[in-house]
C-alpha positions in Angstrom: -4.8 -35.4 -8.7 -7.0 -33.1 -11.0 -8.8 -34.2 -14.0 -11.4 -32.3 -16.1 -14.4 -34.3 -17.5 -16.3 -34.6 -20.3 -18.7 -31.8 -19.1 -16.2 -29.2 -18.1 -16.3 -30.2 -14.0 -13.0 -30.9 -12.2 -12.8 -34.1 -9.9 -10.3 -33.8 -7.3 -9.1 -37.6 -6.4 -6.9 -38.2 -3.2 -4.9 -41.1 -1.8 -5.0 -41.3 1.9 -5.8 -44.7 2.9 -5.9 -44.4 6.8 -7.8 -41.3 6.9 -11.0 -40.8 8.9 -12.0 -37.5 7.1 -10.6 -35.5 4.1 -11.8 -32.1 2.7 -10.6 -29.5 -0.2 -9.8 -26.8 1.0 -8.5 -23.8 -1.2 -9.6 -20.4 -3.2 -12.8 -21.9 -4.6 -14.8 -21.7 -0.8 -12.6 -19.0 0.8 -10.0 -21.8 2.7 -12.6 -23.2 4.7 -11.3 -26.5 6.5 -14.6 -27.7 7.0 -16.7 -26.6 4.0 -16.2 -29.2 0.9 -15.6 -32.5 2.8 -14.5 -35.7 -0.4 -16.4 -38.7 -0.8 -14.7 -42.0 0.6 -14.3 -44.1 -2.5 -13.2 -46.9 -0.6 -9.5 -48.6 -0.9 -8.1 -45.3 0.0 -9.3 -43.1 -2.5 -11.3 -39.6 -1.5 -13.3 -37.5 -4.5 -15.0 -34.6 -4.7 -16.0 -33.1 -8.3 -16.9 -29.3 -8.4 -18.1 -27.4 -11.2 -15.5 -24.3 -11.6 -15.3 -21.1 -13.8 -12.2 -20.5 -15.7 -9.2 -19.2 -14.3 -6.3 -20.4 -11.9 -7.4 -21.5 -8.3 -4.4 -22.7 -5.2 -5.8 -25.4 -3.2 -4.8 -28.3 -0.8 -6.2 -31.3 1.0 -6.6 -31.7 4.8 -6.6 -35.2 6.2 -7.0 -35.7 9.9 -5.6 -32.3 10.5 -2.8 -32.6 8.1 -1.9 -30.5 5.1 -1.2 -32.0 1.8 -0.1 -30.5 -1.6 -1.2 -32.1 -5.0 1.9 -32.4 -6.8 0.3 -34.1 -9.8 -1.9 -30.6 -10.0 -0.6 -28.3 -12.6 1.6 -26.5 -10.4 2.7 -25.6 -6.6 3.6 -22.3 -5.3 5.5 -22.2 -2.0 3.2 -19.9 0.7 4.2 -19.0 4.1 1.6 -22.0 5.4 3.6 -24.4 2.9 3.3 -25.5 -0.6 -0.5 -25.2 -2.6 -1.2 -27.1 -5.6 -2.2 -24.8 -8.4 -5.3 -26.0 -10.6 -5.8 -24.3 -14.6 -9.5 -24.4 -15.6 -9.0 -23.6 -19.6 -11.8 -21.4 -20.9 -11.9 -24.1 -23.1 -13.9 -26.3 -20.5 -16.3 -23.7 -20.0 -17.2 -23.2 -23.6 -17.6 -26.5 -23.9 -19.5 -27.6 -21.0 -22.1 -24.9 -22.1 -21.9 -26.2 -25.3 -23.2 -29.6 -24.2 -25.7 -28.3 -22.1 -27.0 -25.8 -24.8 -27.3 -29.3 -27.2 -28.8 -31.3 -24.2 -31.9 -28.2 -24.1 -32.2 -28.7 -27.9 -32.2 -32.5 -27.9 -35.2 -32.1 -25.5 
């Protein structure tokens, strides 16, 4: 699952709770298996939280070798390799994350 926080990031949160090793893989680092490996959470749960410009990004997560779609994500779109989950980043997050950091600079 996808959710966009307070200061325009997106954390990626996965359920795999017998995995040894999970990574996001998708547009954002050029489909590399091995570049953006999640955080174990513990009890299951994997995270990773990356800071994204706007626009539409197709991505997946790869547990132990195996593929996985996000259906929770704001879309899929069937590929020839299988299904991606399809991410929006609003310009809306942008503008507002450099908003914050704009007042955070003033503040200081």
């Amino acid at each position: 699952m996808t959710s966009m926080m307070q200061d325009g990031a997106v954390e990626f949160k996965f359920f795999r709770p017998n995995a040894a090793s999970v990574a996001l893989v998708g547009e954002f680092n050029g489909w590399k298996n091995d570049d953006m490996p999640m955080e174990n959470l513990g009890d299951g749960w994997w995270s990773m939280t990356l800071d994204l410009s706007p626009g539409e990004y197709r991505f997946r997560y790869l547990a132990d070798g195996h593929w996985h779609t996000d259906y929770a994500a704001n879309g899929v779109e069937k590929s020839k390799w299988g299904w991606n989950s399809i991410l929006v980043v609003p310009k809306q997050a942008a503008v507002e994350s450099d908003e914050q950091e704009t007042r955070m600079k003033v503040a200081a």
